[in-house]
MDTraj code that builds the backbone (N, CA, C; nanometers):
import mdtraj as md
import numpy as np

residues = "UNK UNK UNK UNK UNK UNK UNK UNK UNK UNK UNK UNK UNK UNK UNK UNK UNK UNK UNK UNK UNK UNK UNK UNK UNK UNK UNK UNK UNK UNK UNK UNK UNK UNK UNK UNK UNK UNK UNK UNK UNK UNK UNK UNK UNK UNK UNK UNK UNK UNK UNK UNK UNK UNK UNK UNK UNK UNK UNK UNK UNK UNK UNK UNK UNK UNK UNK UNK UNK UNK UNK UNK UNK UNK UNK UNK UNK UNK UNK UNK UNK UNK UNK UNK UNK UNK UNK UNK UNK UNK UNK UNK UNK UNK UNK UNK UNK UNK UNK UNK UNK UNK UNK UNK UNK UNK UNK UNK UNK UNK UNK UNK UNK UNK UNK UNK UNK UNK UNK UNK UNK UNK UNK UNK UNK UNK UNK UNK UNK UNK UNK UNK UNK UNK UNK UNK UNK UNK UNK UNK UNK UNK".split()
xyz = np.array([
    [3.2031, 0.9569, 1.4773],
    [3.1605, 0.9352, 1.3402],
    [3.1375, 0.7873, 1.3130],
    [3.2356, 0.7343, 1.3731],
    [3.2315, 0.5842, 1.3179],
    [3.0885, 0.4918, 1.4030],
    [3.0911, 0.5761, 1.5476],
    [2.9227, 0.5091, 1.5819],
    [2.8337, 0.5396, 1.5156],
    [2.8311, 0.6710, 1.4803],
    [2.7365, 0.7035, 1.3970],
    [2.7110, 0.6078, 1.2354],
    [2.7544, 0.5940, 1.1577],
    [2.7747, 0.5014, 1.0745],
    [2.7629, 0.3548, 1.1291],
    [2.7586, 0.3052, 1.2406],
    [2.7629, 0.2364, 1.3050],
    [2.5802, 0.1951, 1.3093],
    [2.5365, 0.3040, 1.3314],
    [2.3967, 0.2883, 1.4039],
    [2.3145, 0.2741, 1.3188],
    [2.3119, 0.3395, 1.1838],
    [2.3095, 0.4000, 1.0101],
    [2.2860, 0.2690, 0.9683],
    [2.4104, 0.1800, 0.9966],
    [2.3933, 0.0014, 0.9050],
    [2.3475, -0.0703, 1.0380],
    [2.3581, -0.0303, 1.1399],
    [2.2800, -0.1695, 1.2416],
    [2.0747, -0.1260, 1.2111],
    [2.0662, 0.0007, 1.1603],
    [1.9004, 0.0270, 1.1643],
    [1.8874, -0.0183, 0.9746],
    [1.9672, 0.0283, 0.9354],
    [1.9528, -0.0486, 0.8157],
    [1.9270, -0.2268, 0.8038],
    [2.0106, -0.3126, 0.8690],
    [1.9853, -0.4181, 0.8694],
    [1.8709, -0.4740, 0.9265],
    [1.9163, -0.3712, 1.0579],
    [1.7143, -0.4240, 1.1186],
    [1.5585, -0.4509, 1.0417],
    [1.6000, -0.3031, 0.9691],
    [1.4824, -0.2634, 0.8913],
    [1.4478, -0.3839, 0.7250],
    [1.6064, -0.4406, 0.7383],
    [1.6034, -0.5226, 0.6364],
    [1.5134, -0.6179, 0.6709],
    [1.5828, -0.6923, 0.7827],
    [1.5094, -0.8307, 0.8287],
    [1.3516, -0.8234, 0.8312],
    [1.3459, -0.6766, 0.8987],
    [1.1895, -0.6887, 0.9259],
    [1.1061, -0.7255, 0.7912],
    [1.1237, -0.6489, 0.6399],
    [1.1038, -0.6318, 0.5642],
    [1.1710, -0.7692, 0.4549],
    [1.2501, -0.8184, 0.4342],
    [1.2746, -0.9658, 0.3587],
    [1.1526, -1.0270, 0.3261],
    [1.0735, -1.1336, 0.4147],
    [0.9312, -1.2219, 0.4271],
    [0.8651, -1.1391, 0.3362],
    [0.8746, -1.0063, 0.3331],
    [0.7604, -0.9538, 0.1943],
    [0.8400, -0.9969, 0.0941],
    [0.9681, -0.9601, 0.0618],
    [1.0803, -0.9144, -0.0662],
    [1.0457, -1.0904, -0.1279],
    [1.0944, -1.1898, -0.0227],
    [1.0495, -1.3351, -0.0495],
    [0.9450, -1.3497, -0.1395],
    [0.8547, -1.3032, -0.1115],
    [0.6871, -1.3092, -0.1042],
    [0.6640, -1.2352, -0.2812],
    [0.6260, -1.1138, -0.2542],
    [0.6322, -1.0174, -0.3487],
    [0.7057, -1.0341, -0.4866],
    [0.8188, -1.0011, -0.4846],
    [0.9218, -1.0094, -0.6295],
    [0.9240, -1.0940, -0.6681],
    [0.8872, -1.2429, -0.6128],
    [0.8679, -1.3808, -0.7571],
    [0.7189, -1.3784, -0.7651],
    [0.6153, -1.3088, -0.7288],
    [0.4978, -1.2951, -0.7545],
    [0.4945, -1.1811, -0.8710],
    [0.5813, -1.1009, -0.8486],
    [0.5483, -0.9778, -0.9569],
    [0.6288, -1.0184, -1.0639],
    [0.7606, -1.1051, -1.1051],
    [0.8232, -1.1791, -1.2142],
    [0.7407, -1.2483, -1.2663],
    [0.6730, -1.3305, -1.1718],
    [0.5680, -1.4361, -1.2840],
    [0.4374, -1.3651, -1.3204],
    [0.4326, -1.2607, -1.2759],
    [0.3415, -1.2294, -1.3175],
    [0.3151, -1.1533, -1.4777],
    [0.4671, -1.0400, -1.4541],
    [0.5108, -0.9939, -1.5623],
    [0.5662, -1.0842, -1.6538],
    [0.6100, -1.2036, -1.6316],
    [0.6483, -1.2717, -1.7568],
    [0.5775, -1.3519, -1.8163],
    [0.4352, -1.4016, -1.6879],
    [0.3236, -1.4380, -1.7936],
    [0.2198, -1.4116, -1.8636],
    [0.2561, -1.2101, -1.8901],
    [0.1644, -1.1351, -1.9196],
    [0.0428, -1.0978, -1.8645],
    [-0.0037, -1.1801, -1.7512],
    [-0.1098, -1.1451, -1.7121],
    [-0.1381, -1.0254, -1.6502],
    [-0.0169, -0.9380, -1.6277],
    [0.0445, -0.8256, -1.5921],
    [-0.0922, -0.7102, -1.6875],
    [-0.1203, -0.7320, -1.8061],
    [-0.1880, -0.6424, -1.8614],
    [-0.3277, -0.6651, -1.8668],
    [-0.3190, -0.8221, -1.8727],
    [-0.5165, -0.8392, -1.8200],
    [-0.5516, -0.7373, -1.6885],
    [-0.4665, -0.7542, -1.6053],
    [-0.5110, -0.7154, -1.4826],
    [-0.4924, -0.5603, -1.4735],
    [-0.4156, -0.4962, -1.5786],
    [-0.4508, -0.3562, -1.5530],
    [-0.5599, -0.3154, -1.6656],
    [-0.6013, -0.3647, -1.7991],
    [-0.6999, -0.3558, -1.8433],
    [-0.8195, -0.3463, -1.7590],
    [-0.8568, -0.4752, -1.6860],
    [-0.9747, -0.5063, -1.5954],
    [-0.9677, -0.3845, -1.5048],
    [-0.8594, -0.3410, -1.4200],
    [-0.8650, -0.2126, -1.3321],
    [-0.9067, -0.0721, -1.3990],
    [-0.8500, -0.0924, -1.5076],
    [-0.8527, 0.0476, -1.5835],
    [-0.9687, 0.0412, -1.6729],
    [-1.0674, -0.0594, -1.6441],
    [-1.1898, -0.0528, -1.6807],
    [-1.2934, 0.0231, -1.6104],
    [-1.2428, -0.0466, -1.5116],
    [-1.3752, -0.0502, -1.3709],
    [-1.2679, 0.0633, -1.2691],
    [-1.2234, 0.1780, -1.3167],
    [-1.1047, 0.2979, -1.1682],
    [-1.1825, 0.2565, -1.0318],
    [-1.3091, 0.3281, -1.0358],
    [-1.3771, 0.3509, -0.9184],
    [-1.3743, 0.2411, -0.8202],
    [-1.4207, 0.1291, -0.9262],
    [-1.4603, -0.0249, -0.8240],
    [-1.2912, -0.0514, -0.7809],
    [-1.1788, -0.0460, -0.8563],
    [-1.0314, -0.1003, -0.8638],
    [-0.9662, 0.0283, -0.6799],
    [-1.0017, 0.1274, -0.6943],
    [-1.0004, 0.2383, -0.5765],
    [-1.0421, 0.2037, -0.4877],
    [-1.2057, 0.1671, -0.4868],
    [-1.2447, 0.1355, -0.3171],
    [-1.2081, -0.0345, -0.3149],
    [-1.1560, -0.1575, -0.3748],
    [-1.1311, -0.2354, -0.3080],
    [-0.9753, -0.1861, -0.2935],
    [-0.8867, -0.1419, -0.3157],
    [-0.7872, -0.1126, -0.2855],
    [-0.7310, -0.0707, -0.1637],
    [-0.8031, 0.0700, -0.1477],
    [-0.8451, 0.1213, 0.0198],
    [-0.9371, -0.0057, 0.1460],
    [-0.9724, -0.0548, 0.0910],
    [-1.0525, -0.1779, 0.1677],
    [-0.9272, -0.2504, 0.1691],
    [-0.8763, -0.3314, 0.1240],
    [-0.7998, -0.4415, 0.1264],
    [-0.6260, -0.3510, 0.1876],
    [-0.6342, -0.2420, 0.1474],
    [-0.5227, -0.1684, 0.2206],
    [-0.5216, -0.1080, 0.3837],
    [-0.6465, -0.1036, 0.4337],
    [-0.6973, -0.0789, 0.5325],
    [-0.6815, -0.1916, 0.5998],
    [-0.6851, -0.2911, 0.5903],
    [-0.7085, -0.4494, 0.6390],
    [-0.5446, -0.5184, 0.6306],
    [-0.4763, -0.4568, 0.5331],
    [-0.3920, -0.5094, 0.5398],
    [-0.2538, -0.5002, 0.6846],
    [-0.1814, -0.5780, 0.6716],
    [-0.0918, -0.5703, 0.8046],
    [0.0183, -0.5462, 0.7917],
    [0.0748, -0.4383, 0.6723],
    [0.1536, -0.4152, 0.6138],
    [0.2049, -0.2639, 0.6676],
    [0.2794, -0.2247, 0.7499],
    [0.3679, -0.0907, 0.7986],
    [0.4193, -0.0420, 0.6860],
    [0.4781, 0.1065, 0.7399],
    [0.4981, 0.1894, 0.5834],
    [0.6382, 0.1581, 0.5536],
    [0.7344, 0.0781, 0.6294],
    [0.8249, -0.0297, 0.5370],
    [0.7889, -0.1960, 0.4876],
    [0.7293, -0.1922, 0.5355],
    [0.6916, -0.3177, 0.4610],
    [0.5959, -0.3113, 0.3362],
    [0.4981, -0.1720, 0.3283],
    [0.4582, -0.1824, 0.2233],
    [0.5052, -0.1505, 0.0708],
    [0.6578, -0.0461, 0.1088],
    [0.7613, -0.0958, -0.0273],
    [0.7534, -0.1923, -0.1503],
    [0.7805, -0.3380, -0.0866],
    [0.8150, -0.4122, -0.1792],
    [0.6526, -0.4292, -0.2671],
    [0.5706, -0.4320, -0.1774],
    [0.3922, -0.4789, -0.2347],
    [0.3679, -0.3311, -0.3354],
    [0.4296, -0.2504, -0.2900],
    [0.3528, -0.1113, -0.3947],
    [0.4796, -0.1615, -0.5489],
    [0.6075, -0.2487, -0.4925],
    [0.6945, -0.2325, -0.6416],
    [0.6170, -0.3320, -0.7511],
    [0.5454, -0.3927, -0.6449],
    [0.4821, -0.5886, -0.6958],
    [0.4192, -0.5500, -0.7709],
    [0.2647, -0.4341, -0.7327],
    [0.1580, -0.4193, -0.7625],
    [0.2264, -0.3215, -0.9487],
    [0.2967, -0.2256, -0.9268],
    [0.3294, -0.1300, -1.0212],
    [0.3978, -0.1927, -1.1471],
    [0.4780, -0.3152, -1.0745],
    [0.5583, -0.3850, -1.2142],
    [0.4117, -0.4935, -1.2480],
    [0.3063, -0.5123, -1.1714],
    [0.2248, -0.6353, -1.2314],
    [0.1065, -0.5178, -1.3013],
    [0.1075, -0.3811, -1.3342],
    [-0.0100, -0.3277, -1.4191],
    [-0.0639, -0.2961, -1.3340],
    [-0.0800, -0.2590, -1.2262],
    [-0.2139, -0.2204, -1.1959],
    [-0.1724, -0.0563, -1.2162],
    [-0.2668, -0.0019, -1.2151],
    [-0.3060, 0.1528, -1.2575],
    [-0.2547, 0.2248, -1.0992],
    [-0.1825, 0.3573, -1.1072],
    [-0.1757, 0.4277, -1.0174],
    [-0.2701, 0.4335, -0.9559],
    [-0.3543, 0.4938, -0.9522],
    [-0.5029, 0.5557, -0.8925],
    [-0.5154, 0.4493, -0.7957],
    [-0.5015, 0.2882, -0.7957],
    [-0.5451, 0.1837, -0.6737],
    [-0.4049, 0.1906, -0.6159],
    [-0.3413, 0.2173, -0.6809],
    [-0.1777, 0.1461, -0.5889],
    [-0.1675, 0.2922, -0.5123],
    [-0.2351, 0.3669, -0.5477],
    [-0.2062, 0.5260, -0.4576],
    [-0.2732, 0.5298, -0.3595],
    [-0.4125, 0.4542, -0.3498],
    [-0.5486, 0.4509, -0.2543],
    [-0.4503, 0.3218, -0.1691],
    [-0.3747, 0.2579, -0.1886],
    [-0.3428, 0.1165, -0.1136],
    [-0.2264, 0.1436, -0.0252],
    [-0.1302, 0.2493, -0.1122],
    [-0.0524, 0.2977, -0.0158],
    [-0.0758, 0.3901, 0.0676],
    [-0.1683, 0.4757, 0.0821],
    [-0.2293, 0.5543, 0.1690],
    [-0.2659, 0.5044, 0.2848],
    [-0.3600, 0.3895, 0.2380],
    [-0.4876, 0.3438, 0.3677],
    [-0.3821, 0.1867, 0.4383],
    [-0.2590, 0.1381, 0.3853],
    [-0.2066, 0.0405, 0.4336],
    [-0.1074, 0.0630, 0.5764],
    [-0.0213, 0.1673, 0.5559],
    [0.0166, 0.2275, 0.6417],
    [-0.0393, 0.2770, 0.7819],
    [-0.1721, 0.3439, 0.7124],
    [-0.2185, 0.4254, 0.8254],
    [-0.3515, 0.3716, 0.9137],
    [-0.3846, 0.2330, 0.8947],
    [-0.4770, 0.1843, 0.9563],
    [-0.4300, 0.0098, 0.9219],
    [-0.4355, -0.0863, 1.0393],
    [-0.4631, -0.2286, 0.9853],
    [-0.4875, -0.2681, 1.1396],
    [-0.5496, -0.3786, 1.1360],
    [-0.6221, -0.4720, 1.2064],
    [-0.5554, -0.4380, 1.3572],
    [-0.4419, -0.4231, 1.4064],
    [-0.3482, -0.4466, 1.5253],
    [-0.3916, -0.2384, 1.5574],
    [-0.3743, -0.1697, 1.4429],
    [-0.3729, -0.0598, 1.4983],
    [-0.5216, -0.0176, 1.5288],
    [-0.5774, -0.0331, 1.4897],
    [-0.7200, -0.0973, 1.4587],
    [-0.7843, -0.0874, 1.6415],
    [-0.7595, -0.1893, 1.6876],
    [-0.7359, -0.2475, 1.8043],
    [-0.6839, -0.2000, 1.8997],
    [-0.5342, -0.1425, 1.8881],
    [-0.4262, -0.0674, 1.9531],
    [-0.5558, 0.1027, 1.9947],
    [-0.5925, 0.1512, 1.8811],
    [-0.6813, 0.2715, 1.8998],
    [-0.7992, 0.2571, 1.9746],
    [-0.8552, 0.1238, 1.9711],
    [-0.9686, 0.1267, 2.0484],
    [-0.9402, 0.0970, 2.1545],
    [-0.8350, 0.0339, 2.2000],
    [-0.7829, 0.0158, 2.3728],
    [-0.7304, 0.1270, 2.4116],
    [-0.7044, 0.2038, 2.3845],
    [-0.6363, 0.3348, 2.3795],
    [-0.7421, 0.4957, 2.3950],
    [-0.7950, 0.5057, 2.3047],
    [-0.8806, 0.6258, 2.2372],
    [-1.0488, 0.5643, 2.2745],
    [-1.0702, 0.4765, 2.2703],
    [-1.2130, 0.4187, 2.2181],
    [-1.2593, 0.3823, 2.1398],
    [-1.3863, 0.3107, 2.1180],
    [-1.4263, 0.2882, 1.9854],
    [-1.4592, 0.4016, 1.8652],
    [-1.5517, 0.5515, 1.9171],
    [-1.5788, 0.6207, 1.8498],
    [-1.4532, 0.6347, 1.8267],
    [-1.3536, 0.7005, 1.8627],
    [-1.2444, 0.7830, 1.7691],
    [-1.1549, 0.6974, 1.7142],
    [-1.1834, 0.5576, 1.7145],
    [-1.0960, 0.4450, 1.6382],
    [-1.1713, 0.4436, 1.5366],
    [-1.3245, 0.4249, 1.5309],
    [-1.3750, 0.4458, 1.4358],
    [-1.3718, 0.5944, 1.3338],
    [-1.3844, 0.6760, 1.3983],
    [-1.3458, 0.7844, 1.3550],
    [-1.2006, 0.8024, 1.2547],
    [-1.0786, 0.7409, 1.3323],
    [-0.9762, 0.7457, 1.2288],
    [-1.0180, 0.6120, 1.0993],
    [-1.0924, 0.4864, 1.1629],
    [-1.0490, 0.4265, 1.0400],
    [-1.1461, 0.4877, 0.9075],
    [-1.2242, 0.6106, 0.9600],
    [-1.3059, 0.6925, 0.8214],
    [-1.2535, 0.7411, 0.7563],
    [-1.1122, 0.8299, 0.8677],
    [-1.0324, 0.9593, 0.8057],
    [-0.9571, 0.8318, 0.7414],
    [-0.9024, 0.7132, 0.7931],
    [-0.8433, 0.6652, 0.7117],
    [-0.8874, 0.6463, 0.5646],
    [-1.0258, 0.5626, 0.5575],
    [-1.0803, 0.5834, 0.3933],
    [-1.0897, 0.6644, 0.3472],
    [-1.1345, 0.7988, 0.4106],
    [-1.1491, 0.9276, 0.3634],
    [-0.9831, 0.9864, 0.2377],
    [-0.9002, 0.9666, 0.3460],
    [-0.7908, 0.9530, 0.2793],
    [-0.7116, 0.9263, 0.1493],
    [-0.7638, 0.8195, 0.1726],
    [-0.7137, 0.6844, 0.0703],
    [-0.8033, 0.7176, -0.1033],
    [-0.9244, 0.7278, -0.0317],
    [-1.0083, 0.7117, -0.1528],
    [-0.9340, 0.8603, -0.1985],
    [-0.9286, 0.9407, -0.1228],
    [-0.8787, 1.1193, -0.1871],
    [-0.7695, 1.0493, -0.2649],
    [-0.6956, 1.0383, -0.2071],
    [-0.5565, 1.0341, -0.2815],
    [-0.5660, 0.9028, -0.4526],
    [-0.6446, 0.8444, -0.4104],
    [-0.6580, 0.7692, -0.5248],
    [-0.7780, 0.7866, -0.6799],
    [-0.8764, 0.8831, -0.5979],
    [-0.9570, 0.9820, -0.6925],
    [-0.8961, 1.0985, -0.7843],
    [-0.7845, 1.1748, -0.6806],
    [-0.7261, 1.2833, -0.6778],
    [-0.6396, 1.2110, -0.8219],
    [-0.5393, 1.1343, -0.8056],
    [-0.4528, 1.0367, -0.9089],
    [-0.5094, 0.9840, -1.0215],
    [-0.6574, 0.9118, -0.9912],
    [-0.7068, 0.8696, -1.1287],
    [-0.7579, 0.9977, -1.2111],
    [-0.8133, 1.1057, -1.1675],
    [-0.8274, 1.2358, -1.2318],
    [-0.6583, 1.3113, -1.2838],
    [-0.5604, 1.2920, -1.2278],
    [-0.4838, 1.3359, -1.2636],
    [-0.4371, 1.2878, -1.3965],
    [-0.4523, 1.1752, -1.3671],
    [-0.3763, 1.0877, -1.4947],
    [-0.5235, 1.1272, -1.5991],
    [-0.6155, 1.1083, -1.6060],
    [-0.7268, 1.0971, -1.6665],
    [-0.7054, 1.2363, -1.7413],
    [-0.6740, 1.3652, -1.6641],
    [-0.6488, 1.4814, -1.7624],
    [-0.4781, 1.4923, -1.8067],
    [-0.3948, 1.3804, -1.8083],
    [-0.2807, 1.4079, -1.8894],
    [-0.2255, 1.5026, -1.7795],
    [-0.2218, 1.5016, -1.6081],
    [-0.1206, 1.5742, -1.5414],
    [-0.0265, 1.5212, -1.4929],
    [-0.0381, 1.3628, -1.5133],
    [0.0829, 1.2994, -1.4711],
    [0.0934, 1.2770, -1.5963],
])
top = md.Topology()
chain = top.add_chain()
for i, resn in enumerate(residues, 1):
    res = top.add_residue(resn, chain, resSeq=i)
    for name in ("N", "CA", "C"):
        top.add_atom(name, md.element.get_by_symbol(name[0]), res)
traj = md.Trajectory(xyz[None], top)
C-alpha cells in the first residue's frame, strides 16, 4: 500500500514539474488580465466574430506545443480572461491532439499522407467540437 501511494505522489510531482513553466506563465497573465478588465473587450470581440474566434483557435491550438497536461493551466487562463467557450473548446481539442513535434513524430513514422491526414481529422475535430459548443450555448443548452 504504502508503494503504492508512493508512486501516486512521485507521478504527481513529476507531472507537477513538467507542468509549473505554464502555471508561471499563464496565472499572472490571466490576473492582469482580469483585473485590468480587458478580460471583457476580448470576449466581446470573440463573441462578435464565433466563427473567425473558432478557426483561429483550432489553428493556433494545432500549432501549439502544449500536451493534454500542460494545456490545463492555458484553458484556466483563457476561461478566467473571457474568452467564449466555443474557442477555448476548439483549442482544447486540436492542442492536445496535434503540435509541431507530433506533427513530425507522424510523418517519420506513418508518412506524410496519413500525417497529413490526421492533422485534418485533427481540425476536423476541433472545429466540431467548437461549432457543436457555440450552437449549444447559442440555443440556451449549456
Amino acid at each position: 500500500m504504502i508503494t503504492h501511494l508512493y508512486s501516486i505522489a512521485n507521478f504527481m510531482w513529476i507531472a507537477f514539474l513538467h507542468i509549473w513553466p505554464y502555471l508561471l506563465i499563464t496565472i499572472p497573465i490571466a490576473v492582469a488580465v482580469r483585473m485590468s478588465n480587458i478580460s471583457d473587450k476580448i470576449g466581446r470581440v470573440l463573441e462578435a466574430r464565433p466563427l473567425i474566434a473558432i478557426l483561429a483557435a483550432t489553428a493556433i491550438g494545432a500549432f501549439s506545443p502544449f500536451c493534454s497536461c500542460g494545456i490545463i493551466p492555458v484553458i484556466w487562463a483563457m476561461l478566467v480572461g473571457g474568452v467564449p467557450l466555443a474557442p477555448v473548446m476548439s483549442f482544447w481539442l486540436a492542442s492536445p491532439s496535434m503540435d509541431p513535434e507530433i506533427f513530425f513524430l507522424s510523418v517519420s513514422t506513418i508518412g506524410w499522407e496519413l500525417a497529413l491526414w490526421r492533422l485534418a481529422g485533427t481540425f476536423t475535430l476541433s472545429l466540431a467540437g467548437g461549432f457543436i459548443t457555440h450552437l449549444a450555448l447559442k440555443r440556451a443548452w449549456l
